[in-house]
N, C-alpha and C positions, 0 to 999 in steps of 0.2 A: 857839261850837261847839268841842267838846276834839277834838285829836287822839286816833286810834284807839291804844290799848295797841298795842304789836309783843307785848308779853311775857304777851298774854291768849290763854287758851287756852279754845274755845267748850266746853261743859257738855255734853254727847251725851246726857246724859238729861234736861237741860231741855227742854222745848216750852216757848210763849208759847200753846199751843192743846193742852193733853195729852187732851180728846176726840176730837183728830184725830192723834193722835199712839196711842194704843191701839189694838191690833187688835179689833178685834171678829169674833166667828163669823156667816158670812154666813147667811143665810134657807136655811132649810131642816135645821140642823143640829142634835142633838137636845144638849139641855146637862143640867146639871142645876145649879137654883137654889142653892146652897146656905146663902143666909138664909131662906127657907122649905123645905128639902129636900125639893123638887118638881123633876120631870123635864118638860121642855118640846122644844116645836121653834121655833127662832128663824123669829118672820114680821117681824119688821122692827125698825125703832128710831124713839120718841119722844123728842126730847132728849134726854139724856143717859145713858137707858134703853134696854134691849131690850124688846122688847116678846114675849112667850114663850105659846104654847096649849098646853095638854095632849096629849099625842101623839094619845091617843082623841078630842078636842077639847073644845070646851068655853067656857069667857071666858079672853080672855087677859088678862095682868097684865105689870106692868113691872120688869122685874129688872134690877140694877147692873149692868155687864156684867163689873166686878171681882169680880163674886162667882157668878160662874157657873163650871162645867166639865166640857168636852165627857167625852161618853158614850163608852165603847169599844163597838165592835160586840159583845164579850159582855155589857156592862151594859147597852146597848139592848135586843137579845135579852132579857135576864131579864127587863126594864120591861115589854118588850109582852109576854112570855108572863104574868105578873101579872095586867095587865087584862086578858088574854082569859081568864085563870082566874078573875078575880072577877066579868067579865061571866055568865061560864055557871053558877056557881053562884046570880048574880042570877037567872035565868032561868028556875034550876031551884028556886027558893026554899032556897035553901041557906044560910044565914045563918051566917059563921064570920067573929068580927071578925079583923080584921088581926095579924099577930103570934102568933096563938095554934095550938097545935101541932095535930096534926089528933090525935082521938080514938085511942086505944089497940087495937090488932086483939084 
């Protein structure tokens, strides 16, 4: 067995465990994926993943959790008012793909 260095100085950003050493966003918080630029609400973690469902719901899927970031309450806001504007024009047979500007008065 070596004696200990005196003259070693421990690493603060080494872990021997860095998926316990990440914070992750607890259950319930909305992020957004940014390897598939999808907005979710954190329900839990499989492995090494978060596991994330669409706000309106839906199947969840597992995101990195290095590659998520949390939502400001005015990005939340805009998300849901989106689906509840794509919801009512589903509704109402309104059919405008995503992205495109609404028709000319």
């Amino acid at each position: 067995m070596t004696a200990p260095n005196p003259d070693h100085v421990p690493n603060p950003t080494h872990s021997p465990k860095p998926e316990l050493a990440r914070s992750s966003p607890p259950p319930g918080t909305a992020v957004r994926d940014t390897t598939l630029d999808r907005v979710g609400i954190v329900m839990g973690h499989k492995g090494p993943y978060l596991q994330l469902r669409p706000l309106s719901g839906g199947r969840v899927w597992d995101a990195d959790p290095d590659r998520l970031e949390p939502l400001t309450p005015t990005e939340l806001l805009r998300v849901r008012l989106a689906e509840t504007n794509a919801r009512s024009r589903q509704e109402l047979g309104i059919h405008r793909p995503t992205g495109d500007a609404p028709p000319p008065r």
